[in-house]
C-alpha positions as CSV (number, residue, x, y, z in Angstrom):
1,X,11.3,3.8,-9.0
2,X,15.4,3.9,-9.2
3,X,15.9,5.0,-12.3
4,X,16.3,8.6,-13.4
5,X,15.6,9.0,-17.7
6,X,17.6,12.0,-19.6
7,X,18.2,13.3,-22.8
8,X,20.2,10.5,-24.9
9,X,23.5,12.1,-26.7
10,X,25.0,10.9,-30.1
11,X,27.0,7.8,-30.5
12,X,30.6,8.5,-31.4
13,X,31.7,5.5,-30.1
14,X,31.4,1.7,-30.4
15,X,33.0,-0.5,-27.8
16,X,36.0,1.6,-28.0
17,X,35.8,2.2,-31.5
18,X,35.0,5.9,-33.1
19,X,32.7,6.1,-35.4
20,X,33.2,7.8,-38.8
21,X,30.5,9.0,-41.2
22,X,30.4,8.5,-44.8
23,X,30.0,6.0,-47.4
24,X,29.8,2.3,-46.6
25,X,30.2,-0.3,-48.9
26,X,27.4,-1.7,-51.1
27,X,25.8,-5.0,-50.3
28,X,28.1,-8.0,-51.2
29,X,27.7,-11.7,-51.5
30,X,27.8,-12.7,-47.9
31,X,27.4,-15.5,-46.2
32,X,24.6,-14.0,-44.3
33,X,22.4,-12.6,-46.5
34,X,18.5,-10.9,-45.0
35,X,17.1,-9.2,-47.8
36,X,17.0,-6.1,-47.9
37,X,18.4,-4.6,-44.5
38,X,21.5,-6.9,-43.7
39,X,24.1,-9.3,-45.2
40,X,27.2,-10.2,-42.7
41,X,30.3,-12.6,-43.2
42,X,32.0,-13.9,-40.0
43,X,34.2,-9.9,-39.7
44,X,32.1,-7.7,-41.1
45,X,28.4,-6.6,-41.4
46,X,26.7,-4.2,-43.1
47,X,22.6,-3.4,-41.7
48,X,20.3,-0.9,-43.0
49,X,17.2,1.1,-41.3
50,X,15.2,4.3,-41.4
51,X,16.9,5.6,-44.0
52,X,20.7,4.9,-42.8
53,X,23.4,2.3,-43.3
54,X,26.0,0.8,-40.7
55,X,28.8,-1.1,-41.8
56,X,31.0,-2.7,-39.0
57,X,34.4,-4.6,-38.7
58,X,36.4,-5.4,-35.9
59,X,38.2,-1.7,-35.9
60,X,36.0,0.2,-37.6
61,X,32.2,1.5,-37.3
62,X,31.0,3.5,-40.5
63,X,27.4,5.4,-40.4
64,X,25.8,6.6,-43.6
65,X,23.1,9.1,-43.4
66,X,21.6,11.9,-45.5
67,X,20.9,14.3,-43.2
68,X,21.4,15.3,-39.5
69,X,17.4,14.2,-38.7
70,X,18.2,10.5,-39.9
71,X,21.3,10.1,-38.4
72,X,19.8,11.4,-35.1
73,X,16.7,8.8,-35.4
74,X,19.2,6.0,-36.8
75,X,21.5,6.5,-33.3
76,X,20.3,3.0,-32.5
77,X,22.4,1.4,-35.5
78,X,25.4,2.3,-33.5
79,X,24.4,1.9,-30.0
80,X,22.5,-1.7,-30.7
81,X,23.5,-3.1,-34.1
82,X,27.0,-2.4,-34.0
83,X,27.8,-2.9,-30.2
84,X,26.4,-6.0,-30.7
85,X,28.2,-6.8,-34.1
86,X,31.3,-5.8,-32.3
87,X,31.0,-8.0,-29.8
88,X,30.5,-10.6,-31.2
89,X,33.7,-10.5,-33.6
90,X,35.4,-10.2,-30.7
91,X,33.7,-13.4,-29.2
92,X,32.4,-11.3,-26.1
93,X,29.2,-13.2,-26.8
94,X,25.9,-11.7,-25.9
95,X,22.1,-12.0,-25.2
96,X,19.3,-9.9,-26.5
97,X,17.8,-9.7,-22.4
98,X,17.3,-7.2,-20.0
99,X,19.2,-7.3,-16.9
100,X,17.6,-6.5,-13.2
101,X,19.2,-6.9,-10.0
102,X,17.4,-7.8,-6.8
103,X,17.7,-5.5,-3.9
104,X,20.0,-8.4,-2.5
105,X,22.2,-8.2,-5.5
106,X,20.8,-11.2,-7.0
107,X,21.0,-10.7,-11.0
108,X,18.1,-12.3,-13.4
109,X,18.2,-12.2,-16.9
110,X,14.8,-11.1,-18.7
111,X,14.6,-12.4,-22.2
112,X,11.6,-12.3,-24.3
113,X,10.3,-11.7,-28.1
114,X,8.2,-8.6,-28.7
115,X,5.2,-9.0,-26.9
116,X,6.3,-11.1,-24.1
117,X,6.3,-8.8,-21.6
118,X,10.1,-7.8,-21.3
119,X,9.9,-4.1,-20.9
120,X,6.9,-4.3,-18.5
121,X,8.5,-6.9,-16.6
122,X,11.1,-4.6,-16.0
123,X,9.6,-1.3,-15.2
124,X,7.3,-3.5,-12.5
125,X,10.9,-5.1,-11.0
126,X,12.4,-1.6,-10.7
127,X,8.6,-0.6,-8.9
128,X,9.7,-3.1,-6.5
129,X,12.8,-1.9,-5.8
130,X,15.0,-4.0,-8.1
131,X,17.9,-1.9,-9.9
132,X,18.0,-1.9,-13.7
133,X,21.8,-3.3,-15.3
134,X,21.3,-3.1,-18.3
135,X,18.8,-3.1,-21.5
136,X,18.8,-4.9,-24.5
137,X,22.6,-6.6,-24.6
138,X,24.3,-8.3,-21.7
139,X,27.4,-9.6,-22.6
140,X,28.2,-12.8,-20.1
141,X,31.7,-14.0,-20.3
142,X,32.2,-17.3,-18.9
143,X,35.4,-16.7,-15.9
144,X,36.8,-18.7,-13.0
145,X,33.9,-17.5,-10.7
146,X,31.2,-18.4,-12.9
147,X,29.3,-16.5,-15.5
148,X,29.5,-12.6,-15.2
149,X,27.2,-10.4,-16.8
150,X,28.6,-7.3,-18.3
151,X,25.8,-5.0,-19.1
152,X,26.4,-2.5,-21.8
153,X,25.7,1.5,-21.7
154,X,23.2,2.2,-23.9
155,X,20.0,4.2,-24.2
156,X,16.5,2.2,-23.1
157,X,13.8,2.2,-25.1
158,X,10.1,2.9,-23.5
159,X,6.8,2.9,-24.9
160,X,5.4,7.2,-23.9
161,X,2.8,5.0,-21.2
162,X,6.0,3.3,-19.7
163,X,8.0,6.4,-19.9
164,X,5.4,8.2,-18.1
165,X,4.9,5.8,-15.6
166,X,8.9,6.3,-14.6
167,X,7.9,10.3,-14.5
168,X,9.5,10.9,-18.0
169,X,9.8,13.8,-19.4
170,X,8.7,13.0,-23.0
171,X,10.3,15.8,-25.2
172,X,13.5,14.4,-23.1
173,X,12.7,11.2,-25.6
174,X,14.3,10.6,-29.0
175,X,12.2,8.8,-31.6
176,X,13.0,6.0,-32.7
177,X,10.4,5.9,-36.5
178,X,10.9,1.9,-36.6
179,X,9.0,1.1,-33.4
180,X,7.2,4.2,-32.2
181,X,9.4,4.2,-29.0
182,X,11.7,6.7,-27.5
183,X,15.1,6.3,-26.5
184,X,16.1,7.6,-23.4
185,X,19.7,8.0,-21.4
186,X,19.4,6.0,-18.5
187,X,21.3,5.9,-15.1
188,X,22.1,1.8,-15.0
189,X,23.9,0.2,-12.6
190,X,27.0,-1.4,-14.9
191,X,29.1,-3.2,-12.8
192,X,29.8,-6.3,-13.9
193,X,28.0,-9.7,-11.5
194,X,27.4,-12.9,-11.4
195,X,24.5,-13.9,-13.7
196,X,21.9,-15.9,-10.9
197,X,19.7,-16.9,-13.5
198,X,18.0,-16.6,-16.8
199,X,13.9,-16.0,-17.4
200,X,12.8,-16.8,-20.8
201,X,9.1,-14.7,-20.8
202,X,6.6,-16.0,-23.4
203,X,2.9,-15.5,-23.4
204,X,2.4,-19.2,-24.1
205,X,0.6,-20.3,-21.3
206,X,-1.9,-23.3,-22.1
207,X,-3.6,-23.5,-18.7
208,X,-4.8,-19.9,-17.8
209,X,-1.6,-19.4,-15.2
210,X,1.6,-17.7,-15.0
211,X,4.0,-20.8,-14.9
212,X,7.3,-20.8,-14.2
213,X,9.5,-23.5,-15.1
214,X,13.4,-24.7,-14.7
215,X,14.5,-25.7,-18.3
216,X,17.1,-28.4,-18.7
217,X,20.3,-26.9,-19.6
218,X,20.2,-29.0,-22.9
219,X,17.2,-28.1,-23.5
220,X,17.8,-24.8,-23.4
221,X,21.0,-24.3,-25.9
222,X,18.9,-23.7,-29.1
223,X,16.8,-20.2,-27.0
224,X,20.0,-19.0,-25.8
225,X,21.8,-19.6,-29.0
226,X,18.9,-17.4,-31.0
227,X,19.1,-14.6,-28.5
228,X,22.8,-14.1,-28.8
229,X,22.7,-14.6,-32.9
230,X,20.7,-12.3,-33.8
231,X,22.5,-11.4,-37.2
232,X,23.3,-15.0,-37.7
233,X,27.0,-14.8,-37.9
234,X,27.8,-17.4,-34.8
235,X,26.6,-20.2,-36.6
236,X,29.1,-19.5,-39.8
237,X,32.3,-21.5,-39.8
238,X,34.5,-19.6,-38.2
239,X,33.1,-19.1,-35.3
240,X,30.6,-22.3,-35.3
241,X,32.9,-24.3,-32.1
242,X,33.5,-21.1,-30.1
243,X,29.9,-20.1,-29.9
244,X,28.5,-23.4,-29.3
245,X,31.1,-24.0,-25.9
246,X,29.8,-20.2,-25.0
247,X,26.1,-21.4,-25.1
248,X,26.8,-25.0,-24.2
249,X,28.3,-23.2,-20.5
250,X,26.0,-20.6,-20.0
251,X,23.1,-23.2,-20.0
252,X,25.5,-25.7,-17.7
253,X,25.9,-22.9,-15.0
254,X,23.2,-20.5,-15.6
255,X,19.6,-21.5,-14.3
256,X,17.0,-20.9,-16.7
257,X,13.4,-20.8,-16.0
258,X,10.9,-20.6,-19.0
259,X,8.2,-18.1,-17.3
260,X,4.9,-18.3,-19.4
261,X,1.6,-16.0,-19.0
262,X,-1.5,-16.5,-20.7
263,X,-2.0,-14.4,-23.4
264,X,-4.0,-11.5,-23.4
265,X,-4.2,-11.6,-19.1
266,X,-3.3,-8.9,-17.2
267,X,-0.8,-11.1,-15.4
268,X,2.1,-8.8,-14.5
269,X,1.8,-9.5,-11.1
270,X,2.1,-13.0,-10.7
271,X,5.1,-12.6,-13.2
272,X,7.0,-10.6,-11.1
273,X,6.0,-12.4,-7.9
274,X,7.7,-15.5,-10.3
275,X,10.9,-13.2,-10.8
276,X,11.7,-12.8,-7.4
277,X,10.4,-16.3,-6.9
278,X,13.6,-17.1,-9.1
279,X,15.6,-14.8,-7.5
280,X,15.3,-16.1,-3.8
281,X,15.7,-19.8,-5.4
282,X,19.1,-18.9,-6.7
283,X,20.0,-16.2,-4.1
């Protein structure tokens, strides 16, 4: 495996941005509105979760938490929510996806809903010798040389059996109550690369195989577009055109496959023999 997992340290930070603690401001009538955990306009977003409140605009992160416990558990809120919240007011557009890179420097995008596989995917890549870039957001900024993934430093989040498997130490692991997870700091490889190519995991398969499958770039747009909306602010007014060139760009020079498994299968093989199937294509 090459990846080494720590202790993960407090979040004072958020893109740049320190974070103060306090009071946030109550819910308002937004133009996003999630009952009961988050409303957002197209500058500002407020998100609750175990038992803490994040409020974020484009210069300012604010945490609310009763007590030192919470505000360790809630960490995430900073280091997920608002990174991401951040980012996007700043129209550094991003998907929800971890990032691997081949032992030839290819990188492949993993993006999946829970139970797709994502995380397992992952930790079998790195078995393999692929280097992890980043979990959870990738930022890809569209530049003269193509699309470049920007990985973001973060903690990674592992299941105690995946943990293990990595030769965790678990009490290094912080909690997270929402999803039985622990957070761990992780030794990523963050330099920024072109993005090779996109894998859309889904355990959807209707034939009994794992099949991997190019998606037409128009096809594509309305996946991409949910992974990197995940607080449904891209699709408000204001930043409606911007978003839709992002996505409309990424799927034009970004190959994306559409890698199903059949449910229930232990498949993990084939799927990552279809990763680097992927990789090689666009390498």
């Amino acid at each position: 495996m090459t990846i080494r997992l720590g202790a993960p340290g407090l979040t004072r930070s958020v893109v740049g941005v320190p974070v103060t603690e306090g009071p946030v401001p109550e819910p308002w009538d937004a133009a996003v509105v999630v009952e009961p955990w988050c409303c957002a306009d197209a500058d500002r977003l407020r998100f609750a979760a175990d038992g803490a409140v994040v409020y974020v605009e484009p210069d300012r992160v604010v945490l609310s938490a009763p007590d030192a416990a919470t505000r360790a558990h809630a960490d995430w809120l900073l280091y997920a929510t608002a990174t991401r919240a951040m980012l996007t007011f700043r129209g550094d557009y991003n998907l929800h996806a971890s990032l691997v890179v081949s032992p030839a420097g290819t990188a492949v995008a993993l993006l999946g809903d829970a139970g797709a596989g994502k995380s397992t995917t992952t930790l079998e890549m790195l078995r393999r010798g692929w280097r992890l870039a980043g979990d959870d957001i990738v930022a890809v900024r569209h530049e003269a040389a193509g699309s470049i993934a920007h990985p973001v430093d973060r903690p990674i989040h592992l299941t105690d059996s995946a943990a293990l498997a990595l030769g965790a130490d678990l009490s290094l692991g912080r909690l997270l109550p929402s999803t039985g997870k622990r957070a761990y700091a992780v030794d990523a490889d963050l330099e920024p690369r072109p993005l090779a190519a996109i894998a859309v995991l889904s355990p959807l398969a209707e034939d009994g195989r794992v099949t991997p499958t190019r998606v037409d770039g128009l096809a594509a747009v309305p996946t991409m577009a949910l992974s990197a909306d995940r607080y449904r602010m891209c699709r408000l007014p204001e930043r409606r055109a911007d978003f839709l060139q992002w996505t409309t760009t990424l799927c034009r020079q970004v190959p994306i496959w559409d890698l199903r498994r059949p449910p229930g299968a232990d498949t993990l093989e084939q799927v990552a023999d279809a990763v680097e199937a992927i990789s090689a294509s666009v390498g």
